[in-house]
PDB file of N, CA, C and O in Angstrom:
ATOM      1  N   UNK A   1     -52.859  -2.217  -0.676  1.00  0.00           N
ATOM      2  CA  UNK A   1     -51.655  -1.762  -0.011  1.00  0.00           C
ATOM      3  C   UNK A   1     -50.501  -1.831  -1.011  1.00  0.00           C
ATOM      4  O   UNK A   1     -50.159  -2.813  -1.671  1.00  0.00           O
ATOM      5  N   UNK A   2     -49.822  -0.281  -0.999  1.00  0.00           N
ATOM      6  CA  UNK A   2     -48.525  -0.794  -1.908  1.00  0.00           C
ATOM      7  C   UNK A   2     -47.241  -0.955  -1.127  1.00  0.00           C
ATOM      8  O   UNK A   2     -47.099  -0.080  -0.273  1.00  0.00           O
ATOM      9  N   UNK A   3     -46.444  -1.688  -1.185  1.00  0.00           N
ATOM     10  CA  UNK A   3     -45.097  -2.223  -0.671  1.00  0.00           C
ATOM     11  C   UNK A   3     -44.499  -1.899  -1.404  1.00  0.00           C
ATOM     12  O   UNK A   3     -44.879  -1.813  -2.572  1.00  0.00           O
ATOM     13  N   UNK A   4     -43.350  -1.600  -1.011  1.00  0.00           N
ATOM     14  CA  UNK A   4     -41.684  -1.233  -1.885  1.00  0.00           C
ATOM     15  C   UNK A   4     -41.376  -2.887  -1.750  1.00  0.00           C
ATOM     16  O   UNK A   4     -41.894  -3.642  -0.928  1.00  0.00           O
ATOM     17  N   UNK A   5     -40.237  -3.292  -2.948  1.00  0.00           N
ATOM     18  CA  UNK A   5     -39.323  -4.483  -2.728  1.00  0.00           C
ATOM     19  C   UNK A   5     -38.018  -4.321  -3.260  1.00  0.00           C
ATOM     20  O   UNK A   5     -37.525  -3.210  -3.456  1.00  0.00           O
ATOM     21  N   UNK A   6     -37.280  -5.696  -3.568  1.00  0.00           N
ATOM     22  CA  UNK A   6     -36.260  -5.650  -3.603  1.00  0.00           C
ATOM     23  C   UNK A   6     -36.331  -6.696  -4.288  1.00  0.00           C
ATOM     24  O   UNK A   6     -37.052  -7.599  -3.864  1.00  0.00           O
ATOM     25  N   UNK A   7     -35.566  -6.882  -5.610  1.00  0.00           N
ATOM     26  CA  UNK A   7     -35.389  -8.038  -6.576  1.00  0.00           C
ATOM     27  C   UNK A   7     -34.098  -8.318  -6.270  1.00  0.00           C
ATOM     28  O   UNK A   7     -33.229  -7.527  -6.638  1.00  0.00           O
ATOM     29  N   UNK A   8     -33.817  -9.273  -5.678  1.00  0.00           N
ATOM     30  CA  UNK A   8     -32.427  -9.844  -6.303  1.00  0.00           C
ATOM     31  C   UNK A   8     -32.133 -10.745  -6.830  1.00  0.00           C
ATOM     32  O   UNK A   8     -32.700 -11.778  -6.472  1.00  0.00           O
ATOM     33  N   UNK A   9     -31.055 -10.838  -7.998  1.00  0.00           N
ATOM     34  CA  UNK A   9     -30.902 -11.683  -9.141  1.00  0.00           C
ATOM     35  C   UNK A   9     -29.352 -12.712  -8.870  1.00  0.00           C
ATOM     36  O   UNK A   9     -28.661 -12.389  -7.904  1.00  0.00           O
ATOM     37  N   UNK A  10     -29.060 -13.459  -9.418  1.00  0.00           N
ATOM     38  CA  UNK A  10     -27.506 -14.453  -9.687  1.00  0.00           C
ATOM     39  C   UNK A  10     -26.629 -14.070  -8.724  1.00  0.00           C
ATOM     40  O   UNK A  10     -27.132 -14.500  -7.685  1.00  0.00           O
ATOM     41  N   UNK A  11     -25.885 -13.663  -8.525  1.00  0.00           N
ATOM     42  CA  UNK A  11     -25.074 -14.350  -7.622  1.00  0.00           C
ATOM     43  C   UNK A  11     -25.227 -14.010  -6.189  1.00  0.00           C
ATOM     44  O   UNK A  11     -24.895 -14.667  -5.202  1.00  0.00           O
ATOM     45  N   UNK A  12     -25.973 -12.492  -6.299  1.00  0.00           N
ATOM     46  CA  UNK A  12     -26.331 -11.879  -5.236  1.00  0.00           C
ATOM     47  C   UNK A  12     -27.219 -12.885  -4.418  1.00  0.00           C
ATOM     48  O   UNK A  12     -27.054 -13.407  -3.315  1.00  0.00           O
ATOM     49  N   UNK A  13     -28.641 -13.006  -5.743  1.00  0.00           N
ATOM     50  CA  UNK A  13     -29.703 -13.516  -5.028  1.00  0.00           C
ATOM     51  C   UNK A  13     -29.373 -15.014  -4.099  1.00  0.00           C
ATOM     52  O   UNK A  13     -29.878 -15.355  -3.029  1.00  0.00           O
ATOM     53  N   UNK A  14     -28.070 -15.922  -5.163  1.00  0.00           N
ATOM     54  CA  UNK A  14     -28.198 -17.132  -4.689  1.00  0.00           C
ATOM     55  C   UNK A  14     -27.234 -16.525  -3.487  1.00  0.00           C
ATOM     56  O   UNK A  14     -27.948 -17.027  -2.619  1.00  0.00           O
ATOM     57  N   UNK A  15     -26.388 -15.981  -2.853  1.00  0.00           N
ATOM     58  CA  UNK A  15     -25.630 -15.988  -1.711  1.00  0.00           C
ATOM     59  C   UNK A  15     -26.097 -15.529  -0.629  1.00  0.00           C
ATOM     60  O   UNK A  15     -25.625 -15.740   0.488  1.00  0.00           O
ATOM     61  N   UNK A  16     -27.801 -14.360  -1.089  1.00  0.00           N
ATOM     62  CA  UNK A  16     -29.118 -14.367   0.057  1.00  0.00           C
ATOM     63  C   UNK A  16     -28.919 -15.924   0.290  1.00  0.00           C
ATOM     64  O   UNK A  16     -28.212 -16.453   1.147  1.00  0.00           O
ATOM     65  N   UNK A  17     -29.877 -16.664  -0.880  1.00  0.00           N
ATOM     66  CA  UNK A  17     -30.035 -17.734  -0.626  1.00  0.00           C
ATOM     67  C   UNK A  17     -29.876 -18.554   0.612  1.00  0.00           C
ATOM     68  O   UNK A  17     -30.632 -18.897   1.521  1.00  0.00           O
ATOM     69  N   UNK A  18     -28.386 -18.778   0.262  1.00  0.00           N
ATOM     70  CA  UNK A  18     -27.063 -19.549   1.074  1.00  0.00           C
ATOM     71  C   UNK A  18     -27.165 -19.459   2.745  1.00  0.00           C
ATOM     72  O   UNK A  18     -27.074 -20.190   3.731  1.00  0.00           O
ATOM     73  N   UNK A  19     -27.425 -18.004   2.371  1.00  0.00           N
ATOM     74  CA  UNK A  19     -27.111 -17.073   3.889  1.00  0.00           C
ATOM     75  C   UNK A  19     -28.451 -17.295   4.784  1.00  0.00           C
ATOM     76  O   UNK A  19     -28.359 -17.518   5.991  1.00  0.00           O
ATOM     77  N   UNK A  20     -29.753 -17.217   4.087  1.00  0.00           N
ATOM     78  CA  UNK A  20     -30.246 -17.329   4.801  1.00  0.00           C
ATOM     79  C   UNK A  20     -31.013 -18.892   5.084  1.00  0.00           C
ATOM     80  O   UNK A  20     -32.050 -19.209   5.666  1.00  0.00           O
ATOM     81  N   UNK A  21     -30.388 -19.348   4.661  1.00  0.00           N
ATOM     82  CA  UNK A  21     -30.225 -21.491   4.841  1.00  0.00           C
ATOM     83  C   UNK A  21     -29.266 -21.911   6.008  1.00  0.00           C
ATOM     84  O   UNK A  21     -29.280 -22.558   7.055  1.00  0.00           O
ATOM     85  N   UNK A  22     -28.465 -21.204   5.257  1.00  0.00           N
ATOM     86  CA  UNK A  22     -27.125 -20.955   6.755  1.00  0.00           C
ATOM     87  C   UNK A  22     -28.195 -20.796   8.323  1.00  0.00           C
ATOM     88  O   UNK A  22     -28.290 -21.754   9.090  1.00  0.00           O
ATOM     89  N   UNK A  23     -29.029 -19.259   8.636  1.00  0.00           N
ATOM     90  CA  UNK A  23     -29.254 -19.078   9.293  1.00  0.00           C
ATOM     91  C   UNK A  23     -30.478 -19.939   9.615  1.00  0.00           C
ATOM     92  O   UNK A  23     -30.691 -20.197  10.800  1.00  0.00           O
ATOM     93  N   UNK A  24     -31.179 -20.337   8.810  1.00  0.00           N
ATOM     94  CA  UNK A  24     -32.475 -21.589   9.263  1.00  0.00           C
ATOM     95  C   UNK A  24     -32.076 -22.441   9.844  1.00  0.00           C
ATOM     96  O   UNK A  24     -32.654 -22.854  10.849  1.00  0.00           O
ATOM     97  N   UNK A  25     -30.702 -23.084   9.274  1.00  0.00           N
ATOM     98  CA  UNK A  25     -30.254 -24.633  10.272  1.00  0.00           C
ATOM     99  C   UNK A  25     -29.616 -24.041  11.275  1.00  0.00           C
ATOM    100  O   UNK A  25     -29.167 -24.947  11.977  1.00  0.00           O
ATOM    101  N   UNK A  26     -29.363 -23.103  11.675  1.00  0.00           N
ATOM    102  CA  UNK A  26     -28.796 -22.487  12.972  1.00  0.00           C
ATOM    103  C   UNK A  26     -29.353 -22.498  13.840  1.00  0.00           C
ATOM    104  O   UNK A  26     -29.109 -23.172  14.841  1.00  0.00           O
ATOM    105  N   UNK A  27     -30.723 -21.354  13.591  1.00  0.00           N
ATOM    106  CA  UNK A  27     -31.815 -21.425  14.438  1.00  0.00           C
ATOM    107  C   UNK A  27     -32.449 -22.964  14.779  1.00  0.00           C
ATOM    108  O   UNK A  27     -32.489 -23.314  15.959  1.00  0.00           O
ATOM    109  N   UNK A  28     -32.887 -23.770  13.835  1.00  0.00           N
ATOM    110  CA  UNK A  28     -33.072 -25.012  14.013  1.00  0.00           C
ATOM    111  C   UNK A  28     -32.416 -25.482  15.313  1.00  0.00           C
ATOM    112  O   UNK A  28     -33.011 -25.660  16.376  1.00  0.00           O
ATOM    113  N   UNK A  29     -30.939 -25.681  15.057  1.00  0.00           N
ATOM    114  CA  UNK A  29     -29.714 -26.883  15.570  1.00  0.00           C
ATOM    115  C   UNK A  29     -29.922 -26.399  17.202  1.00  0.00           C
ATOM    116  O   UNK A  29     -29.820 -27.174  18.152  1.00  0.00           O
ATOM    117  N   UNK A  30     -30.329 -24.504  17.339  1.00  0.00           N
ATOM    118  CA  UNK A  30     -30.035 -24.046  18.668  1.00  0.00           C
ATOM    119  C   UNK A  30     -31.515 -23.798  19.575  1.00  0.00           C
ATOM    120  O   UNK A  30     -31.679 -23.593  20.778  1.00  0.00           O
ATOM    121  N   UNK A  31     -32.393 -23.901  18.558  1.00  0.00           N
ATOM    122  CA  UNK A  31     -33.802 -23.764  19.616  1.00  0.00           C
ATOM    123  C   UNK A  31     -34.877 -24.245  18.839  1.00  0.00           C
ATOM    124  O   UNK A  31     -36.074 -24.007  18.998  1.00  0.00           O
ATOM    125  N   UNK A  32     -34.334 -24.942  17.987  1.00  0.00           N
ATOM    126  CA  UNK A  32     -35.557 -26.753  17.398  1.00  0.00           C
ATOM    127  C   UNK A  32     -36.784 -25.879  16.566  1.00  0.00           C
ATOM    128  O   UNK A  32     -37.814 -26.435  16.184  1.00  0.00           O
ATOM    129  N   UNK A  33     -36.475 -24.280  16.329  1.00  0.00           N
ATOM    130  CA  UNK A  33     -37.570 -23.087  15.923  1.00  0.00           C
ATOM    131  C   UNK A  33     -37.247 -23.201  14.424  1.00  0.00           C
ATOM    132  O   UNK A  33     -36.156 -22.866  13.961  1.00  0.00           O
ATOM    133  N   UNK A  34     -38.391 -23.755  13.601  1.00  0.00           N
ATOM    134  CA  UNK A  34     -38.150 -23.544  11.848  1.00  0.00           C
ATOM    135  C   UNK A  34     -38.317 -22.094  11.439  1.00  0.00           C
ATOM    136  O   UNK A  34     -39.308 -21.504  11.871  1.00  0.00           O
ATOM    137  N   UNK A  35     -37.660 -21.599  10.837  1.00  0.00           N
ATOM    138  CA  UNK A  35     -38.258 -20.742  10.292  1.00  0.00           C
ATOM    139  C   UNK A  35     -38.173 -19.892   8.837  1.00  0.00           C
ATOM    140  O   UNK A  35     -37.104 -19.744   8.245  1.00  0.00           O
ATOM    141  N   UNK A  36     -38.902 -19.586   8.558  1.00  0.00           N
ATOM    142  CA  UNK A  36     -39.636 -19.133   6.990  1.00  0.00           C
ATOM    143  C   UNK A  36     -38.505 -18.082   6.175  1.00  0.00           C
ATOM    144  O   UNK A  36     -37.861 -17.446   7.010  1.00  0.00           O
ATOM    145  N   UNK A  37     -38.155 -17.786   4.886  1.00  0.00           N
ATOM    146  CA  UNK A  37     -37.395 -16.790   4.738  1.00  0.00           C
ATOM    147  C   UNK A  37     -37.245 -15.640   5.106  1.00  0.00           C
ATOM    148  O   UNK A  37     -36.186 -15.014   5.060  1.00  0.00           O
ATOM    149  N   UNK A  38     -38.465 -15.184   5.573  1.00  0.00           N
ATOM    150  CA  UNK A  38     -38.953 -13.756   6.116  1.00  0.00           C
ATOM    151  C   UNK A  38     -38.012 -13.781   7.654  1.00  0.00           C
ATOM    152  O   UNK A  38     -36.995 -13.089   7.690  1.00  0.00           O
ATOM    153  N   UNK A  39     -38.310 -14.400   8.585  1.00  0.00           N
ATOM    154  CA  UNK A  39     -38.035 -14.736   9.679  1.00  0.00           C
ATOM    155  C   UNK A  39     -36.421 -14.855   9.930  1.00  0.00           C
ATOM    156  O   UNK A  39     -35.766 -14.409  10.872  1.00  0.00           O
ATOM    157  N   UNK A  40     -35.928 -15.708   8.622  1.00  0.00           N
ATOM    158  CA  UNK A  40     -34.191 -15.804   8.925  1.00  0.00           C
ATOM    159  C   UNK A  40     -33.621 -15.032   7.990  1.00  0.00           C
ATOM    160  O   UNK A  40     -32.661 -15.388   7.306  1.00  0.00           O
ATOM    161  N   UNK A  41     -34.398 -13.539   7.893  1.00  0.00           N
ATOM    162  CA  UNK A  41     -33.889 -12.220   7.133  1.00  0.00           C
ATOM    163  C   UNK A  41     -34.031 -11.099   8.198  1.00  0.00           C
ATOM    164  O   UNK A  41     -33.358 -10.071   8.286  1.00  0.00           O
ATOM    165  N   UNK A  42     -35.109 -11.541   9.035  1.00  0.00           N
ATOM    166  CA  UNK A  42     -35.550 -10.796   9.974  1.00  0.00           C
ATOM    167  C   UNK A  42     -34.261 -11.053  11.188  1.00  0.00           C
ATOM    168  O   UNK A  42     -33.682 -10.130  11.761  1.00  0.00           O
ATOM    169  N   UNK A  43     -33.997 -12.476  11.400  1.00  0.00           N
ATOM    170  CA  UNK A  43     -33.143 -12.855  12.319  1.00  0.00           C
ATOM    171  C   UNK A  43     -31.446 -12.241  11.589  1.00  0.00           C
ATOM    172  O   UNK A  43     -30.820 -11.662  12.477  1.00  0.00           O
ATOM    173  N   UNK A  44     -30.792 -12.268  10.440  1.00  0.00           N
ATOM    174  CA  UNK A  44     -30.050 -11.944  10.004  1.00  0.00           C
ATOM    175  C   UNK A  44     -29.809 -10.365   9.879  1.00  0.00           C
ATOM    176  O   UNK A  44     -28.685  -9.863   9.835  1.00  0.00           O
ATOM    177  N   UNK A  45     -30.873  -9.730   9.833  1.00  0.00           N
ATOM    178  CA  UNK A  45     -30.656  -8.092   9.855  1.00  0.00           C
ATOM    179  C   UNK A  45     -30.364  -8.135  11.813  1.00  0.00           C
ATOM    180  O   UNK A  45     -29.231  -7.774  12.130  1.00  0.00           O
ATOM    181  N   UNK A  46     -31.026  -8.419  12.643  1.00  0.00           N
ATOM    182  CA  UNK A  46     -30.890  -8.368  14.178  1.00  0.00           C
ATOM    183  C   UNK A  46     -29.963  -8.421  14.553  1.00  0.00           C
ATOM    184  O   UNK A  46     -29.714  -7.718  15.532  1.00  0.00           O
ATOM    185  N   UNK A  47     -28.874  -9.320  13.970  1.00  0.00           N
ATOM    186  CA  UNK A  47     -27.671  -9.658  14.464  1.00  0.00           C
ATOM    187  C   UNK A  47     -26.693  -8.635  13.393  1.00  0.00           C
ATOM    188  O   UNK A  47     -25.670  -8.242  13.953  1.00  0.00           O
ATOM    189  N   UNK A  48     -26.795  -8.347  12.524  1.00  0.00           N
ATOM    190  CA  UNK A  48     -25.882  -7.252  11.881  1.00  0.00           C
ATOM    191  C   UNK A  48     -25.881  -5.824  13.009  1.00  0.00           C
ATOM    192  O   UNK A  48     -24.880  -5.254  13.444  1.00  0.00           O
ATOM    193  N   UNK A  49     -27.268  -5.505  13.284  1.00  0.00           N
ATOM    194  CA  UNK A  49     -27.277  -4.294  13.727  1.00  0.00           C
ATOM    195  C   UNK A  49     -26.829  -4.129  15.168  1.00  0.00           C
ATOM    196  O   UNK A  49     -26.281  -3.149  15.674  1.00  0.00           O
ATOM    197  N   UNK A  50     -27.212  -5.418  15.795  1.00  0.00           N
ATOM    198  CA  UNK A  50     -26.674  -6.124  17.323  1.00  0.00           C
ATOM    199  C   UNK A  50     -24.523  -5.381  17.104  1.00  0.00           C
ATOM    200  O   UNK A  50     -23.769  -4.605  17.691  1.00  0.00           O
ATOM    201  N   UNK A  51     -24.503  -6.134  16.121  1.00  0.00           N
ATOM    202  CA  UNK A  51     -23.330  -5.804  15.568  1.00  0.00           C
ATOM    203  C   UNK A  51     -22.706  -5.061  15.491  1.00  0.00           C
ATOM    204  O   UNK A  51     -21.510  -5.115  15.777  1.00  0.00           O
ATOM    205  N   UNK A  52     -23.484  -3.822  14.950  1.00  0.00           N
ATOM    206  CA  UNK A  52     -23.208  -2.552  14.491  1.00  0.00           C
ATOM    207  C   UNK A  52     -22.993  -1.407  16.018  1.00  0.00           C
ATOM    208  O   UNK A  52     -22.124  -0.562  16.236  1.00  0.00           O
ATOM    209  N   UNK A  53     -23.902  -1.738  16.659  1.00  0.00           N
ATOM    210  CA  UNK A  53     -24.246  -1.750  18.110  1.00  0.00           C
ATOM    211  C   UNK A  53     -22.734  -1.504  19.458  1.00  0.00           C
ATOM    212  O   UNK A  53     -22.129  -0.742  20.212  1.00  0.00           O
ATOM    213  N   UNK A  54     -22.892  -2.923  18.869  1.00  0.00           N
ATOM    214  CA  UNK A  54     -21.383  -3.201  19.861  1.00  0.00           C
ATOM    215  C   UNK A  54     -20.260  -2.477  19.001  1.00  0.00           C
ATOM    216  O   UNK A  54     -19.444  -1.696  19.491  1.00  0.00           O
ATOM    217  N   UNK A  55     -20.308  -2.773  17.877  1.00  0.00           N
ATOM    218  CA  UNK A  55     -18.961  -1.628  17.519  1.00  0.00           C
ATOM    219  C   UNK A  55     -18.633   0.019  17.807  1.00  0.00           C
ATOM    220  O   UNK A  55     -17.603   0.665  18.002  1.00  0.00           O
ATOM    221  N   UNK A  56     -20.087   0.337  17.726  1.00  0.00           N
ATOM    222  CA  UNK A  56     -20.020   1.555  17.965  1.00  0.00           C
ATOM    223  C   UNK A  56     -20.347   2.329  19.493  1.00  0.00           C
ATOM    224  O   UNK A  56     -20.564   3.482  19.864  1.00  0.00           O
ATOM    225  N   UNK A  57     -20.231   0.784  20.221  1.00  0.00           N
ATOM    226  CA  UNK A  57     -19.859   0.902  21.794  1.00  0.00           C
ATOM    227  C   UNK A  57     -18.577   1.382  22.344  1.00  0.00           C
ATOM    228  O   UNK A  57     -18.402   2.203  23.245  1.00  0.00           O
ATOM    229  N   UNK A  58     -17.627   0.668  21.582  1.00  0.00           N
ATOM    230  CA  UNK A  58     -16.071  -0.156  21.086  1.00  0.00           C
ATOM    231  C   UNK A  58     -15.587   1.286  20.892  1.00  0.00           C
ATOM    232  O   UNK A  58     -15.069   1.978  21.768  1.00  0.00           O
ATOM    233  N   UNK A  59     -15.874   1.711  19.373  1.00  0.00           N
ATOM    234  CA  UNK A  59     -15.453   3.228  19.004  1.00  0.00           C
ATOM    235  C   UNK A  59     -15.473   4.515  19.840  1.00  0.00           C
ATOM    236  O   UNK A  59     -14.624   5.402  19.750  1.00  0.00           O
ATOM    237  N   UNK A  60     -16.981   4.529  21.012  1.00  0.00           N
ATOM    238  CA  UNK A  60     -17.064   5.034  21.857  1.00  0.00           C
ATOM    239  C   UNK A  60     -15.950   5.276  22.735  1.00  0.00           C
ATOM    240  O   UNK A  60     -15.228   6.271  22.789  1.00  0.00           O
ATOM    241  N   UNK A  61     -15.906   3.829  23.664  1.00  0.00           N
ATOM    242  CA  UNK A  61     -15.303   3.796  24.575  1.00  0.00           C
ATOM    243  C   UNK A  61     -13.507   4.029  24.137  1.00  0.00           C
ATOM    244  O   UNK A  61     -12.733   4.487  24.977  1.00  0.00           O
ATOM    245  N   UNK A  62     -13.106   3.694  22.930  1.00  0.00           N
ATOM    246  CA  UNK A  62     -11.700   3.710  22.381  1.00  0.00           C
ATOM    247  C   UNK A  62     -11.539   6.013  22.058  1.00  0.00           C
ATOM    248  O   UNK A  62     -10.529   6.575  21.635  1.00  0.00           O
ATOM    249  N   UNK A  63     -12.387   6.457  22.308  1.00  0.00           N
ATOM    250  CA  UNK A  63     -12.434   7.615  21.165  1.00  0.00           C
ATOM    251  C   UNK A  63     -11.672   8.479  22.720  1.00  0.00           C
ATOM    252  O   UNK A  63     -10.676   9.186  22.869  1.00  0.00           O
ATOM    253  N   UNK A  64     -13.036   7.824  23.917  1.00  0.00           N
ATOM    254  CA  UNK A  64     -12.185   8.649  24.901  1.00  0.00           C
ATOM    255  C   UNK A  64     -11.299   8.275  25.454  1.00  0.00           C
ATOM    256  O   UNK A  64     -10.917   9.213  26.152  1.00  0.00           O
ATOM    257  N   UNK A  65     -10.356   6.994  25.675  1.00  0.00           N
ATOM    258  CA  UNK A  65      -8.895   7.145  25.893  1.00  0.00           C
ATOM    259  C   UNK A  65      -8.268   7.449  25.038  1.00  0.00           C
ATOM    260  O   UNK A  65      -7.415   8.027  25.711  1.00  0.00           O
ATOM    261  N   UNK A  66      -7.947   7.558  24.093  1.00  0.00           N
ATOM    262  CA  UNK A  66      -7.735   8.603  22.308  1.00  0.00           C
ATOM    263  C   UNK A  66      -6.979   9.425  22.896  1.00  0.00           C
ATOM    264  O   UNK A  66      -5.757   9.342  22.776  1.00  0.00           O
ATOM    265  N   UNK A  67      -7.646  10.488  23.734  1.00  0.00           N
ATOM    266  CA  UNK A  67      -6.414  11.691  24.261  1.00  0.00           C
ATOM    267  C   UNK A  67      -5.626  11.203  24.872  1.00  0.00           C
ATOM    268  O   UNK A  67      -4.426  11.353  24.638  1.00  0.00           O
ATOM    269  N   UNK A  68      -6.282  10.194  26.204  1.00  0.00           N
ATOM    270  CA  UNK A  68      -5.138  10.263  26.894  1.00  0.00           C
ATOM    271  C   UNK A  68      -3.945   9.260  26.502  1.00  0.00           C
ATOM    272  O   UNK A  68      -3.000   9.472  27.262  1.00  0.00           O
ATOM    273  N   UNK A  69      -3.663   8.248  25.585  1.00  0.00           N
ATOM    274  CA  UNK A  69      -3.218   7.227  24.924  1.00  0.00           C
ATOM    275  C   UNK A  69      -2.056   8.521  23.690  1.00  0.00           C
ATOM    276  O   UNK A  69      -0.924   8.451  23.211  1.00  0.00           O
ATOM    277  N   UNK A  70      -3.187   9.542  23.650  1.00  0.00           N
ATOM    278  CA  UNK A  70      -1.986  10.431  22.709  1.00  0.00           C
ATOM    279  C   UNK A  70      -0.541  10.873  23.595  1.00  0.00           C
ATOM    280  O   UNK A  70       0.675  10.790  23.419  1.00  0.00           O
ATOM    281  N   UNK A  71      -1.578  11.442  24.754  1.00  0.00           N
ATOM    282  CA  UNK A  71      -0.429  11.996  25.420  1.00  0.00           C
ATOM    283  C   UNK A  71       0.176  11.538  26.058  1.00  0.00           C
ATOM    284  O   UNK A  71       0.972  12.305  26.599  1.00  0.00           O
ATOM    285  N   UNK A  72       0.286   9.872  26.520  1.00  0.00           N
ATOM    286  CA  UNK A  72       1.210   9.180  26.971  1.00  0.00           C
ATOM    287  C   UNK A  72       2.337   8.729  26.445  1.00  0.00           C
ATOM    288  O   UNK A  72       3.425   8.460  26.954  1.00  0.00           O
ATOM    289  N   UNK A  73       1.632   8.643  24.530  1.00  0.00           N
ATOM    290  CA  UNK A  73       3.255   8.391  23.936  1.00  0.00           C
ATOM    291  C   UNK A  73       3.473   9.204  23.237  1.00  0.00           C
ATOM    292  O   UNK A  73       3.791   8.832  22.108  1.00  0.00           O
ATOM    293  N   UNK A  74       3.428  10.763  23.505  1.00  0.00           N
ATOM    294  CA  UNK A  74       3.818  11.793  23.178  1.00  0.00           C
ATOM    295  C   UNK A  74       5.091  12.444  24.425  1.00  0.00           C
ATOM    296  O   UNK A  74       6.196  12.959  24.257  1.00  0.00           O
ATOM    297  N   UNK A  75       4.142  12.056  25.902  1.00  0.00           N
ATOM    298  CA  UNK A  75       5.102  12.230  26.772  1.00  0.00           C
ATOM    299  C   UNK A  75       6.577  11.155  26.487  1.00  0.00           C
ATOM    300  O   UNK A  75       7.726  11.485  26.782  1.00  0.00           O
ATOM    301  N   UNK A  76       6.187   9.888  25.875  1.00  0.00           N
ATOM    302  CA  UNK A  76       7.310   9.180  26.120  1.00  0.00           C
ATOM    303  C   UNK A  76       8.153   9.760  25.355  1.00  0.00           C
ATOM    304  O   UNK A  76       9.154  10.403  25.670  1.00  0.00           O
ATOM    305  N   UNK A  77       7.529   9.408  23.842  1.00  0.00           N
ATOM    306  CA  UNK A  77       8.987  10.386  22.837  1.00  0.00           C
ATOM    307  C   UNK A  77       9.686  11.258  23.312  1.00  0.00           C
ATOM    308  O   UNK A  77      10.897  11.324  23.102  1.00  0.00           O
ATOM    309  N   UNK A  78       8.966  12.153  24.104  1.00  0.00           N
ATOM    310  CA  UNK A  78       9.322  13.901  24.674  1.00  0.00           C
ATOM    311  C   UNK A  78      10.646  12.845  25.557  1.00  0.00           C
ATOM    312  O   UNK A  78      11.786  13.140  25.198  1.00  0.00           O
ATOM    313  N   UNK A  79      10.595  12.211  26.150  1.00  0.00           N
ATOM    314  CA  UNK A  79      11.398  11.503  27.502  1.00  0.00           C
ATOM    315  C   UNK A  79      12.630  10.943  26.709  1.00  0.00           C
ATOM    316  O   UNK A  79      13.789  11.069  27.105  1.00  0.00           O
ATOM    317  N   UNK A  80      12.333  10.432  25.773  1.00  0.00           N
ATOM    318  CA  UNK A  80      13.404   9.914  24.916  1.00  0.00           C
ATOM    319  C   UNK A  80      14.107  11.021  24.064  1.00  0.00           C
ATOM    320  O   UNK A  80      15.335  11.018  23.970  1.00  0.00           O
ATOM    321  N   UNK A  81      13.577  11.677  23.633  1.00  0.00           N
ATOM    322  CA  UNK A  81      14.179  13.239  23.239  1.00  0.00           C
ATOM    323  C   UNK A  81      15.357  13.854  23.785  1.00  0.00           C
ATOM    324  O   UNK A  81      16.457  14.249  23.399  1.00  0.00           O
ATOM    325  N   UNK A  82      14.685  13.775  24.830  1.00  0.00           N
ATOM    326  CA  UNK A  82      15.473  14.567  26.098  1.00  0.00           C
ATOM    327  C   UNK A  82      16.517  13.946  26.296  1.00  0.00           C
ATOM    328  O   UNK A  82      17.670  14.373  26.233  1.00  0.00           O
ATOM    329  N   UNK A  83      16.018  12.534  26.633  1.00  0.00           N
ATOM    330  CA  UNK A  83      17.372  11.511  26.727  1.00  0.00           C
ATOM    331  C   UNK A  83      18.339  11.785  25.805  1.00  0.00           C
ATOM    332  O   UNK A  83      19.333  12.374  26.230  1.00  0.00           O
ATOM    333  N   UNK A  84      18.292  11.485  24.575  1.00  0.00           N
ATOM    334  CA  UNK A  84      19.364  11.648  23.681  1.00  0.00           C
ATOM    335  C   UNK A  84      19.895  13.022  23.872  1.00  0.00           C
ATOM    336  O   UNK A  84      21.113  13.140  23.744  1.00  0.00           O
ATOM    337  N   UNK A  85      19.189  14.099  24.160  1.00  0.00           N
ATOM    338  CA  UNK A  85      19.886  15.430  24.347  1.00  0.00           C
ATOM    339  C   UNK A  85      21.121  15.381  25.434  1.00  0.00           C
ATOM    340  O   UNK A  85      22.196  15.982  25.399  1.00  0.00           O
ATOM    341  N   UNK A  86      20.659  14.562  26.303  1.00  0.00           N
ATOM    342  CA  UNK A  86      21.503  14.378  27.627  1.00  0.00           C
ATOM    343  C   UNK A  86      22.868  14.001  27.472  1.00  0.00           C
ATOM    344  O   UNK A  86      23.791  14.491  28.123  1.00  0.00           O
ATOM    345  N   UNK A  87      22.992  13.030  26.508  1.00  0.00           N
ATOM    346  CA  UNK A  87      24.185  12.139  26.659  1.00  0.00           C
ATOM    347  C   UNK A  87      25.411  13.009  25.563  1.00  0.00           C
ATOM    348  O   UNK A  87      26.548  12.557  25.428  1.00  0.00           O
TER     349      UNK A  87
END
């Protein structure tokens, strides 16, 4: 079987490292579950994309009040416009 990989070297490799030590004693501290580098790379991509997920829930839901958020403070300026025309 051939596999693709991924070398990573100095500062990169050690801040994988870090990161995914970080995420072993996490998992540990919250459900007593050890687990292997594979596993808290596996658990670390889940939660990025979990991530990615909800943001682009966020962007969703923000895109369609977008218009109407335009034209409320478009109406206001227009109101204040006017105002100053008035006086």
């Amino acid at each position: 079987m051939i596999q693709n990989g991924l070398i990573i070297t100095g500062s990169e490799g050690e801040l994988l490292s870090r990161t995914l030590a970080i995420v072993k004693t996490k998992a540990y501290k919250e459900s007593e579950a050890s687990l292997d580098d594979a596993q808290a790379l596996d658990t670390l991509v889940s939660c990025f994309r979990t991530t990615e997920k909800q943001e682009q829930e966020k962007e969703t839901h923000h895109a369609y009040l977008s218009p109407l958020r335009k034209r409320l403070v478009l109406g206001t300026l227009l109101d204040r416009a006017g105002g100053a025309d008035r006086e």
